[in-house]
C-alpha positions in Angstrom: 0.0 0.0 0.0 1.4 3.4 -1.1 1.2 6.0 1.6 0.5 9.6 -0.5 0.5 13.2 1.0 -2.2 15.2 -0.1 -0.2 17.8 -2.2 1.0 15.2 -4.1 -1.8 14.2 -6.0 -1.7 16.4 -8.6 1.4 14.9 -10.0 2.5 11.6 -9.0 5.9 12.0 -10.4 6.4 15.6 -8.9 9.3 15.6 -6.5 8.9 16.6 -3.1 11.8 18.9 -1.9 13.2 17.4 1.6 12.4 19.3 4.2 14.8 21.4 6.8 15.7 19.7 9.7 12.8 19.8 12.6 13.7 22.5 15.0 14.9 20.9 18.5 11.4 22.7 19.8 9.5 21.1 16.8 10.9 17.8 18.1 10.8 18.5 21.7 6.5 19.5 21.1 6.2 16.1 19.4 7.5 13.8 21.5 5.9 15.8 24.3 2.5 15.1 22.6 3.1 11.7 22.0 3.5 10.8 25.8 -0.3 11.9 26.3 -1.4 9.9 23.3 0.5 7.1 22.6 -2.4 4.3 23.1 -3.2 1.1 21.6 0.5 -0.4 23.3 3.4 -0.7 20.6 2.1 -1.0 17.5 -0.8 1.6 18.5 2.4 4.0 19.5 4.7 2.7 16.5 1.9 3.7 14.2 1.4 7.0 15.8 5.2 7.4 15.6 5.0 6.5 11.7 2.4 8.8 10.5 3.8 11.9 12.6 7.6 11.5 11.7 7.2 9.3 8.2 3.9 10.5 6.7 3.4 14.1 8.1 6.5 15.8 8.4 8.8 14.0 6.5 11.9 14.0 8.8 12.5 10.1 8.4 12.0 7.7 5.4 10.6 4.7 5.6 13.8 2.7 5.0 15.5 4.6 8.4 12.4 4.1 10.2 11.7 0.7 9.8 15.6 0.1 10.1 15.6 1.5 13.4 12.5 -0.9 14.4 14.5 -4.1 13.4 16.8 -2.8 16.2 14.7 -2.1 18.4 12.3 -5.1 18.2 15.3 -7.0 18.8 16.1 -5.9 22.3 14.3 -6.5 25.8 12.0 -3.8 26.6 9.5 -1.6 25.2 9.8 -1.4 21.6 8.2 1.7 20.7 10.0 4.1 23.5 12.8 2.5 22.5 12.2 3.6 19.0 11.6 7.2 20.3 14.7 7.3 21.9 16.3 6.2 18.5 14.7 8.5 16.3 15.3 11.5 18.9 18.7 10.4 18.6 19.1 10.3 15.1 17.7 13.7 14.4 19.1 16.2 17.9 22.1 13.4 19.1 22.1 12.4 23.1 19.8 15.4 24.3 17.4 14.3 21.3 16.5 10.7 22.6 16.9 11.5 26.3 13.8 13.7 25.4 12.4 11.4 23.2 12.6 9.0 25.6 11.7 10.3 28.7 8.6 12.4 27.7 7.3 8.8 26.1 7.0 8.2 29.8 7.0 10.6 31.4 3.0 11.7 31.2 1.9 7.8 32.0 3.8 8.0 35.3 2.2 10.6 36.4 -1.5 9.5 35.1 -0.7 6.8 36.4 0.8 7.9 40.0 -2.6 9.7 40.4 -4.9 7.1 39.4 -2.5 4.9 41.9 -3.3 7.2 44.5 -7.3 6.9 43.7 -7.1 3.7 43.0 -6.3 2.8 47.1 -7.9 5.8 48.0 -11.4 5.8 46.5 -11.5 2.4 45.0 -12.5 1.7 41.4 -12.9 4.1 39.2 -15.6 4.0 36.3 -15.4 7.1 34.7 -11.4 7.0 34.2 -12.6 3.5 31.9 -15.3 5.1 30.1 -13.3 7.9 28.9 -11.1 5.8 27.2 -13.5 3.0 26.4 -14.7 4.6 22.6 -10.7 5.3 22.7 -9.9 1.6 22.5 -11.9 0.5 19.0 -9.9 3.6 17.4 -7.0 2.5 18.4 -7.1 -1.0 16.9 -8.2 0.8 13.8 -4.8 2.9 14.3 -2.8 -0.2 14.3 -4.8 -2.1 11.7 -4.0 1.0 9.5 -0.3 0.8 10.5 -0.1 -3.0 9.9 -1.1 -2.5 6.2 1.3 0.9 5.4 4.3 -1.3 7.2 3.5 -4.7 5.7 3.1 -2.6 1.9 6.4 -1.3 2.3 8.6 -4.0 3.8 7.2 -7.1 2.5 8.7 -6.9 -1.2 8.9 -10.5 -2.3 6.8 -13.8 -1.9 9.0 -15.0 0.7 8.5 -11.8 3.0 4.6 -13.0 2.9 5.1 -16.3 3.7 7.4 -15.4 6.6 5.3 -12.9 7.8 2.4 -15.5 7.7 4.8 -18.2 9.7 5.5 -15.2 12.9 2.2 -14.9 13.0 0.9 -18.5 13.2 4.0 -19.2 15.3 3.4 -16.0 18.1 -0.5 -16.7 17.6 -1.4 -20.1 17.5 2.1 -21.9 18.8 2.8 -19.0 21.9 6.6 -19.3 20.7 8.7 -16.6 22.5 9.1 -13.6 20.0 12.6 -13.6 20.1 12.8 -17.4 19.4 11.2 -16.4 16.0 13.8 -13.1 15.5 16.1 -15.9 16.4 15.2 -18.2 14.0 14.7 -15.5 10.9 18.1 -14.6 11.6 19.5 -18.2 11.1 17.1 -18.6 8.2 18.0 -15.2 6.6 21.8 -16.3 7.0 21.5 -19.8 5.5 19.2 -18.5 2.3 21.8 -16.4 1.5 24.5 -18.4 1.5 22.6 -21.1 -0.5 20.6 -19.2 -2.7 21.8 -15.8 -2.8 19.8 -15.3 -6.4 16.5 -16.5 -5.1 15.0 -13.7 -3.1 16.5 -10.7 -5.0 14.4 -7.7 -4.8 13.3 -5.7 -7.7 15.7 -2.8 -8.7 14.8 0.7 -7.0 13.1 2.4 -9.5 13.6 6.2 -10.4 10.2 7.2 -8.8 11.2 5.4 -5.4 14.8 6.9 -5.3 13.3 10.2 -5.6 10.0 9.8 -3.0 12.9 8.3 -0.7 15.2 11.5 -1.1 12.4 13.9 -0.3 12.7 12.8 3.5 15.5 14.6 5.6 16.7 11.6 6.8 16.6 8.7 4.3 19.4 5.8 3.2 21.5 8.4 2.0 21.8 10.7 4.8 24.8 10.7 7.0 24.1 11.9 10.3 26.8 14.5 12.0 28.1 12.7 15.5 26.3 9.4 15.6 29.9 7.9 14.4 31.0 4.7 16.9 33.5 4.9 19.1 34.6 2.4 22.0 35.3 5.6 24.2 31.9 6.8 24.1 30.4 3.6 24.4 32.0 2.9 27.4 31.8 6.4 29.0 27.6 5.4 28.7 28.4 2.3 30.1 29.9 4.0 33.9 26.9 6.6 33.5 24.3 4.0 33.4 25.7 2.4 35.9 26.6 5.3 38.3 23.3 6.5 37.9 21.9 2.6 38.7 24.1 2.4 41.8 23.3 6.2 43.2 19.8 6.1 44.1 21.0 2.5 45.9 23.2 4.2 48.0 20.8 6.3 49.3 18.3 4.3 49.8 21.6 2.5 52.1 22.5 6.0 54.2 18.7 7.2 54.5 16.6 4.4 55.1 15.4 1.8 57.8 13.9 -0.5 55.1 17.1 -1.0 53.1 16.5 -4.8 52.7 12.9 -3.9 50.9 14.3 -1.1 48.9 17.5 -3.4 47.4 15.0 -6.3 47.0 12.7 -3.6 44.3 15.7 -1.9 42.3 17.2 -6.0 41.9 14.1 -7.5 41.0 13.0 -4.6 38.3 16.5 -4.4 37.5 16.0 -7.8 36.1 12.3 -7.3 35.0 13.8 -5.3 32.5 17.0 -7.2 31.3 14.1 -10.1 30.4 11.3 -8.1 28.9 11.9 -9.4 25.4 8.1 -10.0 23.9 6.6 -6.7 25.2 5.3 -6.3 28.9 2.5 -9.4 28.0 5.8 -11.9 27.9 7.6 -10.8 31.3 4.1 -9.8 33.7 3.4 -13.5 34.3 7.0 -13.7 35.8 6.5 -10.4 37.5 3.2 -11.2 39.1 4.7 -14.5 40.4 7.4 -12.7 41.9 5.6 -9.7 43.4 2.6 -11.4 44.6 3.6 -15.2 45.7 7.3 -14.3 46.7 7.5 -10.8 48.2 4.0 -10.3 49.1 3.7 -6.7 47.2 0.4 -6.5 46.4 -2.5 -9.4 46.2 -3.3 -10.9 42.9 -6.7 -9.2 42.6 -4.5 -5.9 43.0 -2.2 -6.9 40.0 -5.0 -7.4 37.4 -6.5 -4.1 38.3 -2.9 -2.7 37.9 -3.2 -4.3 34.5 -6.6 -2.3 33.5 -4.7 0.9 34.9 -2.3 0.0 32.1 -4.7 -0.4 29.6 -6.5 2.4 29.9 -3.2 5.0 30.1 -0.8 6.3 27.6 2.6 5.3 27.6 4.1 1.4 27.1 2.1 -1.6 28.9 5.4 -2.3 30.7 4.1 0.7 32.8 2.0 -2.1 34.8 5.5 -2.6 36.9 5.1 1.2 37.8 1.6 0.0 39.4 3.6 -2.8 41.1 6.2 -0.6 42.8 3.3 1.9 44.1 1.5 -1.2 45.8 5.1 -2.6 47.1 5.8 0.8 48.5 2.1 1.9 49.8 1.6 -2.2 51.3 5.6 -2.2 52.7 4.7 0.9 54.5 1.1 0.7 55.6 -1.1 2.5 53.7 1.6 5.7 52.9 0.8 7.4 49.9 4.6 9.2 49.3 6.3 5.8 50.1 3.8 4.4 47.2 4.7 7.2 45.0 8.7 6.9 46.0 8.2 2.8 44.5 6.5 4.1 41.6 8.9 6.3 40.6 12.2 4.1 41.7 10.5 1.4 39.6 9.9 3.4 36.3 13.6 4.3 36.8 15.0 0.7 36.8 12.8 -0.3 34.4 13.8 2.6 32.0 17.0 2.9 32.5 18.6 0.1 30.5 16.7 1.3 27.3 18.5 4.7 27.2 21.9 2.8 27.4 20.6 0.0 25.0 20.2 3.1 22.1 22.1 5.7 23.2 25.1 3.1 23.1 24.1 0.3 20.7 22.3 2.8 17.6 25.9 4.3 16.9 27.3 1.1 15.9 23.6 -0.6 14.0 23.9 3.0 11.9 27.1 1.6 10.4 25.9 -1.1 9.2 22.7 0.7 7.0 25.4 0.1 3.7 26.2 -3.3 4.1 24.2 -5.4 1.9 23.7 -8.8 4.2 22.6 -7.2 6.9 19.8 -5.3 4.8 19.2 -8.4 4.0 19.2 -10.1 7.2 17.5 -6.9 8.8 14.5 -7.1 5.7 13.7 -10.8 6.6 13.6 -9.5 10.4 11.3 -6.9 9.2 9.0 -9.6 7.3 9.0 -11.7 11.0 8.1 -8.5 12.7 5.1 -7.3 10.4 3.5 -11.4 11.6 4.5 -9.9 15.1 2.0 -6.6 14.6 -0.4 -8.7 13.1 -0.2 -10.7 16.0 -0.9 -7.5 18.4 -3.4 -6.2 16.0 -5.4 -9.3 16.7 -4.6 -9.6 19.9 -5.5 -6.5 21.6 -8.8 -6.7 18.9 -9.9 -9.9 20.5 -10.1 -8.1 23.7 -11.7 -5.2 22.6 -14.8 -7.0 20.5 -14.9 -9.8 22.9 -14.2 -7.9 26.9 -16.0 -11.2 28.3 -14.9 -14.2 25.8 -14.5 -15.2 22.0 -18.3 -15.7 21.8 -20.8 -14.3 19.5 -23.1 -13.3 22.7 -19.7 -12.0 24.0 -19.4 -9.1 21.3 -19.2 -5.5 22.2 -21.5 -4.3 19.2 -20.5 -0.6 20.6 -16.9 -1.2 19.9 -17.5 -3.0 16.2 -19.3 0.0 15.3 -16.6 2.4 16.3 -14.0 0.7 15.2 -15.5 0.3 11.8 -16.2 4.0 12.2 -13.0 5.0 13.0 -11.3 2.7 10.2 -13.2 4.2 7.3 -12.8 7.7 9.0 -8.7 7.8 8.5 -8.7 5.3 5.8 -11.7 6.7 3.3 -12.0 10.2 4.3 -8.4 11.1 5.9 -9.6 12.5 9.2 -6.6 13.4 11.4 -6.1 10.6 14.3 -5.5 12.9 16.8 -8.8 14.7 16.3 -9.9 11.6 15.9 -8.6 10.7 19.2 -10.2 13.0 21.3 -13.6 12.6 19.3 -13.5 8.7 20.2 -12.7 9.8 23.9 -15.4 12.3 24.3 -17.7 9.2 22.8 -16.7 6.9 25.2 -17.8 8.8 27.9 -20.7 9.8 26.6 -21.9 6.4 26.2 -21.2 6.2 30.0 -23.1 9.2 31.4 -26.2 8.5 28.8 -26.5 5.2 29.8 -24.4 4.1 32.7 -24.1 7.0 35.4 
């Protein structure tokens, strides 16, 4: 599926002139936005991402984009922040994804600090759920519309559909581990092209591409100023990440009674996050086991409210563990709503903190290798895997919001089939904007509440 701007319909072959780099305010605005709307988990926030920075402004091609993903989706933690630290870096350097990054976050933990707080304070709350209940449908048409502009551009040969098809039988129906399947596209991707390196050519770039791919600022031409690789930096990042791991250790040590409970969260989150390959549905088995059976956190009835919280906020899934640390801390200390907020925040910290070092330290040296041709090829097969991967989500988090009570026909949500329908043909057929489209799905979820629920 080709992805046109509207000026460009006049004249297909016209040539867009790149534009300017984005201002470091431009930037900054964006990513700040994108921390209050990034919905619908990874590919929800991926396809958000794409139609901002790809689509709208221009400021990365596809090729760089979806290069960066292969990274990204190949490394524990959340994907899409991870993504946002990458393409912050790529355009401002360090300060670029440290913005990028934190401001993906940075709005969830506090929407989600507060509804902490109500949650143990006032108990459930309905109307939090009901503002973002016509948001959900939306969303899935988001990603549904994201799954068919990725799969149109990186699935280029009969083998990319066929391995696409395999990830997503193999995530879907099998439950294999996502990163056994990166795994085993790799191997695959190596072996094919040392035994049939003629098979799976793609078709020649054509005059038209080249020029739609130079009318991006950044594309497979550009060389970036300071994102070079160098050993000295590399390991410079290393003893900052892990001075800034050990610091808020220490003073946990010197100011503290409760040292034991404190060493026992930043340890256990530490390694949440080293494991977290899959997205936040592959490691929160393993985390609920730990908090709730092991150190006694929070109850399992607590946990799955944590994960509705999760759902129904901006900001990665993997923000659930934020939840986690608030009950450790507000549990640990009786009922204290600053020791709650004080795990919530030491939580998001460990949890976070190995994705900035994982890009900020690893995206100089994957740049390098945007010219050599096996990896493109090794990295276009990874991309094939990945597009049965979104599929996977797409259906996924579908299933879940069509069917809130079970895959059943009775079990249906006939409100949220309508409006994702709605919402599909909306941005698809008549190009309304998502984010007014957003906010117009938002204000119709909670309508539905107060008309028929309050």
């Amino acid at each position: 599926m080709e992805t046109k701007m509207p000026d460009t319909a006049s004249s297909p072959k016209e040539r867009l002139a790149a534009p300017e780099k984005p201002s470091f305010k431009e930037a900054f605005l964006f990513w700040l936005k994108l921390g209050f709307i990034s919905f619908g988990g990874p590919a929800g926030q991926i396809a958000i991402m794409h139609a901002f920075v790809v689509e709208q402004k221009r400021w990365v091609s596809d090729s760089r984009f979806l290069h960066a993903l292969n990274y990204c989706m190949l490394l524990p933690g959340p994907e899409a922040q991870q993504l946002a630290t990458y393409l912050g870096w790529l355009m401002h350097g360090v300060r670029g994804g440290l913005v990028a990054g934190i401001f993906f976050v940075l709005p969830s933990v506090f929407i989600l600090l507060g509804l902490s707080a109500a949650y143990v304070s006032y108990g459930t709350i309905p109307w939090v759920a009901a503002l973002f209940y016509g948001l959900k449908p939306a969303v899935v048409a988001i990603v549904a519309l994201a799954l068919l502009k990725i799969a149109g551009k990186s699935l280029k040969t009969w083998f990319h559909y066929g391995l696409a098809l395999l990830s997503f039988v193999a995530i879907f129906f099998l439950k294999i581990p996502f990163p056994l399947i990166i795994l085993a596209a790799i191997v695959l991707a190596i072996v094919l092209r040392k035994v049939t390196p003629n098979l799976f050519q793609e078709k020649e770039t054509t005059p038209q591409q080249a020029q739609d791919e130079e009318s991006y600022y950044l594309h497979a031409g550009s060389e970036v100023v300071g994102t070079g690789f160098s050993w000295g930096k590399t390991l410079a990042r290393l003893g900052t990440t892990l001075l800034l791991w050990a610091v808020p250790l220490c003073l946990f040590y010197l100011l503290t009674r409760e040292f034991t409970f404190w060493s026992h969260l930043v340890v256990f989150f530490t390694k949440a996050a080293l494991v977290t390959f899959g997205g936040a549905y592959a490691v929160l088995p393993y985390v609920a086991q730990v908090a709730v059976e092991k150190f006694d956190w929070l109850s399992r009835y607590e946990m799955i409210d944590g994960l509705a919280l999760g759902e129904t906020t901006p900001g990665p899934l993997i923000m659930v563990l934020a939840f986690v640390g608030f009950m450790a801390g507000f549990n640990h200390y009786e009922g204290s709503l600053a020791m709650g907020a004080l795990g919530l925040l030491t939580t998001t910290f460990y949890t976070f903190l190995p994705c900035f070092l994982f890009i900020l330290a690893g995206a100089p040296l994957i740049e390098r290798t945007r010219g050599n041709a096996a990896v493109k090829f090794i990295l276009g097969v990874v991309t094939a895997a990945v597009v049965g991967v979104v599929l996977n989500l797409t259906v996924y988090f579908g299933v879940a919001v069509l069917f809130p009570e079970g895959l059943s026909l009775r079990g249906l949500d006939a409100f949220a089939l309508v409006w994702l329908v709605v919402s599909f043909l909306a941005m698809y057929r008549f190009k309304v904007g998502m984010m007014p489209w957003i906010g117009l799905s938002a204000v119709a979820g909670l309508l539905r509440y107060l008309l028929f629920f309050a």
